[in-house]
BAGUFI-677631 format. One record per residue (C-alpha): residue number from 0; x, y, z. Coordinates in pm, whole numbers, plus 50000, padded with zeros to 5 digits. Each point is the difference from the previous one (the first is absolute). Layout:
% residues N
<NUM; <X; Y; Z>>
...
% end
This chain:
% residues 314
<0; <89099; 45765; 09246>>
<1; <50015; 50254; 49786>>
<2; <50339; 50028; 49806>>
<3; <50212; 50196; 49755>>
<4; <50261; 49765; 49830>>
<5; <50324; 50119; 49939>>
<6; <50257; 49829; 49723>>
<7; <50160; 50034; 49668>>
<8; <50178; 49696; 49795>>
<9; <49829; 49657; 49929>>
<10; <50125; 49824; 50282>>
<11; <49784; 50220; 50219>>
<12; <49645; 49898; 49780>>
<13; <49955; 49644; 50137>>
<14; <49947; 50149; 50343>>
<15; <49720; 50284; 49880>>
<16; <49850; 49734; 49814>>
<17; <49988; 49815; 50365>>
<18; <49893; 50301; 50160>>
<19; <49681; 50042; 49732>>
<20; <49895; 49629; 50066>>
<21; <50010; 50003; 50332>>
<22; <49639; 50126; 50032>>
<23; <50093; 50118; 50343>>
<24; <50187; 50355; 49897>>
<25; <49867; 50236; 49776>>
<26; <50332; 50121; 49755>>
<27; <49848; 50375; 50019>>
<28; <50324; 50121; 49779>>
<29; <50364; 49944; 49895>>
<30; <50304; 50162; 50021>>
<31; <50262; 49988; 49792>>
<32; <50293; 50127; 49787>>
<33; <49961; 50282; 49732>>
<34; <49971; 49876; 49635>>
<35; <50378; 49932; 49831>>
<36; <50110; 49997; 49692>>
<37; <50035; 49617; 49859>>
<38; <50076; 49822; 49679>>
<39; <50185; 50135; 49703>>
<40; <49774; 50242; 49916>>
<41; <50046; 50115; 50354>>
<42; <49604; 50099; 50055>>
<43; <49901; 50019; 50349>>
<44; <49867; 49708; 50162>>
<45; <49780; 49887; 50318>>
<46; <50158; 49820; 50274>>
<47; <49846; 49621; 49935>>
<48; <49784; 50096; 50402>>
<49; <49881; 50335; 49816>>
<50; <49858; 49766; 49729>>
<51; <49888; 49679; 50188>>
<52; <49817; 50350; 50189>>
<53; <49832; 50066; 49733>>
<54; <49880; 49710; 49848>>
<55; <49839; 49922; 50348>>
<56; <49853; 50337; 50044>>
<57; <50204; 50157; 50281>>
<58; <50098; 50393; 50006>>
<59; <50391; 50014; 49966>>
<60; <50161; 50285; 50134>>
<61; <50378; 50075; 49809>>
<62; <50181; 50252; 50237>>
<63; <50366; 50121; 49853>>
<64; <50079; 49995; 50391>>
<65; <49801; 49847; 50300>>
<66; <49999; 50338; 50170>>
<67; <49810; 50169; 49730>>
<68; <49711; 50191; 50197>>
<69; <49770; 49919; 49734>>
<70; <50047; 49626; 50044>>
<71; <49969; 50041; 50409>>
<72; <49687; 50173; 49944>>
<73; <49853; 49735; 49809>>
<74; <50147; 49719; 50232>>
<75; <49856; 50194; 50288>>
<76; <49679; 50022; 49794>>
<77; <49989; 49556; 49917>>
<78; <50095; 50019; 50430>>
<79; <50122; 49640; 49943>>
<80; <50054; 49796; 50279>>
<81; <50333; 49802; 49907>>
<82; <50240; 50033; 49691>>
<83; <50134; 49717; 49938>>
<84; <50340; 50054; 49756>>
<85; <50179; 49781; 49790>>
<86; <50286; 50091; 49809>>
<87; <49866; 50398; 49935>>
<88; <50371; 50161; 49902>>
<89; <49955; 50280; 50218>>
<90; <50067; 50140; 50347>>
<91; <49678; 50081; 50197>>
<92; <50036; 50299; 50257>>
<93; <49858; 49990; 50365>>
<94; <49659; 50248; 49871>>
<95; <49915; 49707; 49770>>
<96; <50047; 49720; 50221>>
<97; <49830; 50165; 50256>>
<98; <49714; 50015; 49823>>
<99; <49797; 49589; 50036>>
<100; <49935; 49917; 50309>>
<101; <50146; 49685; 49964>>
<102; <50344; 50155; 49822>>
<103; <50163; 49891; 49650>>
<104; <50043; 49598; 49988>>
<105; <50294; 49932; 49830>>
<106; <50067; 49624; 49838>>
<107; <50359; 49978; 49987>>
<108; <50208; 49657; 49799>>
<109; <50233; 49899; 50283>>
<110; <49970; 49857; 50370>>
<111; <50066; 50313; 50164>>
<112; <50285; 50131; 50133>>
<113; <50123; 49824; 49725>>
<114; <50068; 50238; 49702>>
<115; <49836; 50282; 50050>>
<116; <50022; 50251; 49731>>
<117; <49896; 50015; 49587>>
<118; <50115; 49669; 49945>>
<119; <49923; 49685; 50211>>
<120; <49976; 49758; 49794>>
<121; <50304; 50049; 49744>>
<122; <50237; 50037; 50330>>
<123; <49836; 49683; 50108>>
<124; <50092; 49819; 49658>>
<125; <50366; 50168; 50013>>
<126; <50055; 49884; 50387>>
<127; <49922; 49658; 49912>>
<128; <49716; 49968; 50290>>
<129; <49794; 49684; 50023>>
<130; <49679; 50142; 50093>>
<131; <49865; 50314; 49970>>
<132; <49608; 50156; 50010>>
<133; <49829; 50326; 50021>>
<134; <49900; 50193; 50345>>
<135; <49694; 50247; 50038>>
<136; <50090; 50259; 50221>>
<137; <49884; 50371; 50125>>
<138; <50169; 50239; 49810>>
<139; <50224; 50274; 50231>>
<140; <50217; 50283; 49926>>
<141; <50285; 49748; 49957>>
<142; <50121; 49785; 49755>>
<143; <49775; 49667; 49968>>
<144; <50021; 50041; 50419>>
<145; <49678; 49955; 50099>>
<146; <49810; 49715; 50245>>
<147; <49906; 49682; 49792>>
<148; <49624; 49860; 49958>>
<149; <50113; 49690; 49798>>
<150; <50210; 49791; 49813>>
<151; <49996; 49724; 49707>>
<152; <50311; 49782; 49928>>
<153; <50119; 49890; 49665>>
<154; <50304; 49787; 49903>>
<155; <50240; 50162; 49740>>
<156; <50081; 49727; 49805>>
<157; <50357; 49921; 49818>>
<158; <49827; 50146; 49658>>
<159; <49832; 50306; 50124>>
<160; <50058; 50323; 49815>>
<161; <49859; 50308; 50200>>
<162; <49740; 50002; 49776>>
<163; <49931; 49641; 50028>>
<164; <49965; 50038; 50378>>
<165; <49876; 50321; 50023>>
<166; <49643; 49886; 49779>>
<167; <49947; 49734; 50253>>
<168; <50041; 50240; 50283>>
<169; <49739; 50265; 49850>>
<170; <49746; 49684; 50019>>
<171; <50119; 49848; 50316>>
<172; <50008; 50401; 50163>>
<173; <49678; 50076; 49828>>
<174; <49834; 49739; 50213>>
<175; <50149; 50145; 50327>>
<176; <49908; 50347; 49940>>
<177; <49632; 49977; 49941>>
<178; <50050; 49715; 50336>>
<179; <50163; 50355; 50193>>
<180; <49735; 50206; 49885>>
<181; <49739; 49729; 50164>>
<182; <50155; 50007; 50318>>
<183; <50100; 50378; 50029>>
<184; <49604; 50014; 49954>>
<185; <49883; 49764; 50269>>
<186; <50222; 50062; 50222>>
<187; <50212; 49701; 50029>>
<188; <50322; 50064; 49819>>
<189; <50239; 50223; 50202>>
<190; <50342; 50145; 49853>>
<191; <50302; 49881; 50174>>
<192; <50319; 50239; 50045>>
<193; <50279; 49855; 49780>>
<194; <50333; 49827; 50173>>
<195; <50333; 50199; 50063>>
<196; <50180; 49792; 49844>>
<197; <50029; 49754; 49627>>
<198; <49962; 50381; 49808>>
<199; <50109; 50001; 49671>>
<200; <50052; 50241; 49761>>
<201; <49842; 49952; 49583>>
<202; <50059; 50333; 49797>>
<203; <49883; 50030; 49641>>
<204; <50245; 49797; 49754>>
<205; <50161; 50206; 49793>>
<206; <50149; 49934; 49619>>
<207; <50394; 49998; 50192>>
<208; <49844; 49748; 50268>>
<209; <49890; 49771; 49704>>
<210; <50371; 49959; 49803>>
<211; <50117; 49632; 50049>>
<212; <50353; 50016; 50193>>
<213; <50162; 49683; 49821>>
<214; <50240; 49984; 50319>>
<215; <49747; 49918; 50242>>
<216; <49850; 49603; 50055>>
<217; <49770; 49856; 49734>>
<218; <49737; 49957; 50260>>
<219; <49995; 50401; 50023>>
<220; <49948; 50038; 49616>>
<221; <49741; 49799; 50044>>
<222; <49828; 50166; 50212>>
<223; <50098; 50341; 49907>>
<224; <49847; 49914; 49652>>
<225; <49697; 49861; 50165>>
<226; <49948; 50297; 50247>>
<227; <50007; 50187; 49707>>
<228; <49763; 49877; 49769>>
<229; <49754; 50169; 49865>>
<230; <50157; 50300; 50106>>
<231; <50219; 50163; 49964>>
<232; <50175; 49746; 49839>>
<233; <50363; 49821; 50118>>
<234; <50236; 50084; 49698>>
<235; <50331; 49996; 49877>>
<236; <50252; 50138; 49759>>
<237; <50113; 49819; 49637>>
<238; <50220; 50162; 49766>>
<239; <49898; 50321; 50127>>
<240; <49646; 49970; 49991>>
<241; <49737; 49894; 50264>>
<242; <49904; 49622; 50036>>
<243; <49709; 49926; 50209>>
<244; <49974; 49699; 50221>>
<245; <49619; 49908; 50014>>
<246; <50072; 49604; 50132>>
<247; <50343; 49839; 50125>>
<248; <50043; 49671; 50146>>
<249; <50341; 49917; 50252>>
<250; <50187; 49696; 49825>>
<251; <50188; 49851; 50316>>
<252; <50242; 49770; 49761>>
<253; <50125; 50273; 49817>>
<254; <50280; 50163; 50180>>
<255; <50265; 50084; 49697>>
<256; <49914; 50334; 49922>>
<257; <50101; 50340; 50053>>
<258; <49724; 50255; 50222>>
<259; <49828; 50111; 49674>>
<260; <50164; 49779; 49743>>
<261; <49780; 49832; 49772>>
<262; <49975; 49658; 49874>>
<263; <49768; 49864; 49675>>
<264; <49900; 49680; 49906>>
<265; <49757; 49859; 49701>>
<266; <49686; 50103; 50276>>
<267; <50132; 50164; 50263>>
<268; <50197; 50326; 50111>>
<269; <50126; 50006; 50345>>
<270; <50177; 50314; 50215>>
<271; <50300; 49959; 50272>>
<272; <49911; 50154; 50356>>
<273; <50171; 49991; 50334>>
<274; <49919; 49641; 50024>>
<275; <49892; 49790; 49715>>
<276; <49836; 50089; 49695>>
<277; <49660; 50125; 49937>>
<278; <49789; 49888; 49685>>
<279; <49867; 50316; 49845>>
<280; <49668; 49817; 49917>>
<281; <49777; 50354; 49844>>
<282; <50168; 50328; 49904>>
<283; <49901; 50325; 49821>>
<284; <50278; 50169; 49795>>
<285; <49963; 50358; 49998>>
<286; <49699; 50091; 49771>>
<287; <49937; 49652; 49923>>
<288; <49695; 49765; 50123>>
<289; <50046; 49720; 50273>>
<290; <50165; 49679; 49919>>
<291; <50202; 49700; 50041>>
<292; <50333; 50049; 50127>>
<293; <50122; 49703; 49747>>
<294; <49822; 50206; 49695>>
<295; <50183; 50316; 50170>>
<296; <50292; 49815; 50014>>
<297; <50002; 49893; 49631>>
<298; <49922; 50333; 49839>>
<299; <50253; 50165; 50186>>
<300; <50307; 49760; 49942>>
<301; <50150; 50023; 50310>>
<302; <50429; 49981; 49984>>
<303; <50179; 49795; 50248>>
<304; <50036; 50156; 50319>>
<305; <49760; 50292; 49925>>
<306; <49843; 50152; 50311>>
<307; <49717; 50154; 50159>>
<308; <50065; 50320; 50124>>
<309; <49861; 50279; 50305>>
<310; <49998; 50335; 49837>>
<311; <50185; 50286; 50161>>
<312; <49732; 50251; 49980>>
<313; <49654; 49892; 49985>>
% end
């Protein structure tokens, strides 16, 4: 078939790279998000799909919105047959995905119902689910609604960070899109209407979502922190100033302190939460590199009783 690829971050390369190996489909173009401005010189950037594009000679086509009649043109122009989509970062009207016969193909990081929305798999981390995968569906009107092709599975381990589970997703889903695109083509795979019921709900996480609430169960810091690493980054407040939390481990024998307070010995630094303490393993102080929590711990002197803190305002 002939197809126009649409996607933005680096999770969504593994699966073009599938999609240009599969010596089945012909990648006649990609679509994807308008250059931004990145680093500290803040010069604008390609989306890592506009340059993986590039370097393997496909046109890429930057709209500022989907409904741009100069992008439809062109799209009408390529007359793909299927788009398959993964993680573009923007809303596609009806005119566009009207457009392929075989509609926009969207590879999605959870077992639909399950979470649909911006964020899958950090809402998976946070939830605490044991298993977890990525769907391929038919993109609709509606919010990650649409009948299913496919699914893979994947175990979210004790470990995972989003970021940890969402790299071996892009590989595992990269596999089952260019599969979707083989059987849309010959015929065999069918889309199947998703249940009624087991819907839930996995909005963007905000900066407020990721602020550690020392009152709740260590087992929720945990995964709080995990859910939301790389981004955008669980945090707290110390002396005033932001501490992030980039790795935490639950300590069940340490029930003494205080939600928040803080405890320091020779090589390790450990927080109070609802339940037992919390070893604060990595941390970045506010305009400081990653380290230890012990090193943190050290340079900082902590007092007796001294707490971490959730800031009024964020």
């Amino acid at each position: 078939m002939k197809l126009v690829f649409a996607g933005t971050p680096e999770v969504a390369v593994p699966a073009l790279d599938a999609l240009i190996a599969s010596g089945r489909h012909e990648v006649a173009a990609v679509v994807t998000r308008p250059d931004a401005p990145a680093g500290r010189g803040r010069r604008l950037v390609a989306s890592p799909v506009a340059q993986r594009a590039e370097e393997a000679g496909i046109e890429v086509l930057k709209p500022a919105k989907p409904r741009d009649e100069e992008f439809l043109a062109r799209l009408r122009e390529i007359a793909p047959d299927c788009c398959p989509v993964v993680a573009y970062g923007a809303l596609l009207p009806k005119v566009a995905l009207d457009i392929p016969a075989h509609g926009w193909v969207n590879l999605h990081f959870s077992l639909l119902p399950a979470w649909r929305g911006a964020a899958p798999v950090q809402h998976a981390v946070m939830a605490g689910d044991e298993i977890t995968g990525a769907s391929t569906f038919l993109i609709e009107e509606g919010l990650d609604s649409g009948p299913v092709y496919g699914t893979v599975t994947e175990q979210v381990r004790n470990t995972d960070t989003s970021g940890d589970l969402l790299t071996r997703l892009a590989f595992a889903g990269a596999g089952l899109l260019a599969a979707t695109m083989d059987g849309i083509e010959d015929g065999t795979l069918k889309a199947v209407p998703q249940p009624a019921d087991g819907i839930s709900l996995a909005p963007k996480i905000t900066v407020e979502d990721a602020q550690i609430d020392w009152a709740a169960p260590a087992l929720r810091v945990d995964r709080v922190v995990r859910g939301c690493t790389p981004a955008p980054g669980a945090w707290t407040v110390f002396r005033g100033e932001r501490l992030k939390l980039i790795q935490v481990a639950p300590v069940p024998d340490r029930t003494e302190l205080f939600p928040g307070e803080l405890s320091a010995a020779k090589n390790n630094v450990y927080a109070g939460t609802g339940s037992h303490a919390v070893e604060l393993m990595w941390v970045q102080p506010q305009g400081k590199k990653p380290m230890r929590g012990a090193d943190w711990a050290r340079g900082v002197r902590i007092a007796p009783g001294e707490r971490l803190t959730v800031a009024d305002v964020v």
